[in-house]
N, C-alpha and C positions, 0 to 999 in steps of 0.2 A: 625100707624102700618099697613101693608098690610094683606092684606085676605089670609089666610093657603090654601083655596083651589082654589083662584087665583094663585098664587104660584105654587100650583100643576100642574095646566092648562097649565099654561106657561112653566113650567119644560119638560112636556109629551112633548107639541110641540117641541120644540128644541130640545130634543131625537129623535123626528119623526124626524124631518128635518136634523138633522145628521147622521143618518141610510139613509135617500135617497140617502142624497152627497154621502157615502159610494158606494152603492151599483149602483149609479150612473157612479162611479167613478170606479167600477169594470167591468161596463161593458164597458167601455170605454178601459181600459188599455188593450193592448196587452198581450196575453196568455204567458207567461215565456218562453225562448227558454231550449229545452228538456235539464237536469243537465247533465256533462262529467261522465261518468261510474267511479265511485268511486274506486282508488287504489285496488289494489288486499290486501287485509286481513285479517290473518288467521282465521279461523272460521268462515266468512263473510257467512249470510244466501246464502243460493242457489239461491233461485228464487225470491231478491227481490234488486233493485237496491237502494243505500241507497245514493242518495243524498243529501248533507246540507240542511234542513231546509223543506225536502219532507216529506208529509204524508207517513206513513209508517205503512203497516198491515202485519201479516204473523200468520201463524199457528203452534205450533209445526213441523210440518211435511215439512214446508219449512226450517228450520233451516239446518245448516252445522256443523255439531258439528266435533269439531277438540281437540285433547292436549292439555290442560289448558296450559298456562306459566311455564314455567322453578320456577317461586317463588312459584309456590304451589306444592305440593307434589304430587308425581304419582300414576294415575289412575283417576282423574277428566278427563271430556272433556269441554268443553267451545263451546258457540254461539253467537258472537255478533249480539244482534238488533239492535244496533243503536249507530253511534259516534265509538268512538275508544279509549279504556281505556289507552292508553298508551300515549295520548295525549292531550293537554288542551281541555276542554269543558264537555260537558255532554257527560253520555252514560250507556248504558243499556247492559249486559249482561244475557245469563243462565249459570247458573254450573250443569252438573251432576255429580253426586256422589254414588260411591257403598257404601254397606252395610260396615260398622267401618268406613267409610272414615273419618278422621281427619284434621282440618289445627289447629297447633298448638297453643296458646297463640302468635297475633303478634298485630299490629298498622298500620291506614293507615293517611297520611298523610295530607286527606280529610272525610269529612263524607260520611260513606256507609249506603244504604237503602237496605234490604234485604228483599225478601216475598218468602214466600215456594210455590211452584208450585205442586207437588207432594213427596209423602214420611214425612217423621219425622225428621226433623234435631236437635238435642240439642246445643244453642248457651250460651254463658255466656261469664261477663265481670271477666277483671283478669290478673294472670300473672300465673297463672295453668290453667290446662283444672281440675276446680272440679264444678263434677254436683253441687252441693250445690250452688253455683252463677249462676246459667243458669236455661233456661228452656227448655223443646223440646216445639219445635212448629212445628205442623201436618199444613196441606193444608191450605192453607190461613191467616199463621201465618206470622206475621210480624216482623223487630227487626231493628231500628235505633242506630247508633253507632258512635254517635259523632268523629270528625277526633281527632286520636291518643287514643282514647279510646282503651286500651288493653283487647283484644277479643279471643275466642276462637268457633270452632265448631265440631261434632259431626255426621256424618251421624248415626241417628240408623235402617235406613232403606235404602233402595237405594232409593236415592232424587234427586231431581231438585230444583236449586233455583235461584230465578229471582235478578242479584243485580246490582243497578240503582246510579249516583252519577254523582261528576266532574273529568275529570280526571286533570291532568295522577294521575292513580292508581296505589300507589305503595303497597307494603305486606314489612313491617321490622317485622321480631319475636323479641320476648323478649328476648329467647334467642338462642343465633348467631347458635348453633349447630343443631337447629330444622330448620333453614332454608336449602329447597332442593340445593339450587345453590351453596352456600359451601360446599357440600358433594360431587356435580356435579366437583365443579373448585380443590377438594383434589385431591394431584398425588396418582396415583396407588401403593398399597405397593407395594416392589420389588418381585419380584417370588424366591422361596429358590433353590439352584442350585441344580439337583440330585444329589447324591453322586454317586461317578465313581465307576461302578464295575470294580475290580479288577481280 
């Protein structure tokens, strides 16, 4: 049998000596030629260029908050930080939200990571919005919701929240009449004619 802290020894060096190649090897390689200025999209931070696979920092205050999507109900705004929800791969959004803000009981068809940045939001699983299945979660609350898990949320404060996954992210409700986009795509009743004075 071999020695446990011969073992050890040998181990440490060939971490060392793999960390040197590495860092050998980074300074070797040519610096990346600067990433093409990423597509124009919507909500895209202001001041931060969001290349594939670039470090990426920013502060609230760099952010570009724009109109959530057509699938969530009005009066949210949206920030992309990172990636692009509407299309394969990872990506990072904020939502803000006013006081009552609601998204109804819906499903997404990946797993969503959600963290409160500011405010109180109350989330629960379901196919109602009933507090009795949810909870609020104040600042630094978190809430994972497996894909298709049927979900609901609540602003009871005016909130921000941070939510993180693969996309393309989509929103189906549970049910069809809570969603904004068929209330959006219904034709307008007709207008009543005035009646003709006579």
């Amino acid at each position: 049998m071999s020695n446990p802290a011969t073992i050890r020894i040998a181990s440490a060096v060939m971490c060392a000596a793999a960390a040197f190649a590495v860092v050998a090897q980074d300074k070797k390689a040519p610096a990346p030629a600067p990433a093409a200025k990423a597509a124009a999209a919507p909500a895209a931070p202001a001041k931060q260029e969001m290349a594939a696979g670039a470090h990426t920092a920013m502060n609230q205050s760099d952010l570009k908050w724009g109109d959530a999507p057509p699938s969530l109900p009005k009066g949210a705004k949206l920030a992309v930080l990172r990636g692009n929800p509407g299309e394969a791969g990872g990506f990072a959004v904020m939502a803000k939200f006013p006081k009552g803000y609601k998204v109804p009981p819906h499903w997404h068809s990946q797993d969503e990571n959600v963290t409160v940045i500011s405010g109180t939001v109350f989330m629960g699983a379901g196919d109602s919005a009933d507090k009795k299945t949810g909870h609020a979660l104040k600042v630094g609350g978190y809430s994972y919701m497996p894909a298709k898990t049927r979900h609901y949320a609540i602003a009871e404060s005016e909130a921000v929240i941070q939510i993180a996954g693969q996309g393309p992210f989509d929103v189906t409700y549970v049910n069809p009449s809570d969603d904004p986009r068929n209330a959006a795509a219904a034709p307008a009743a007709p207008k009543k004619e005035e009646k003709k004075k006579k």
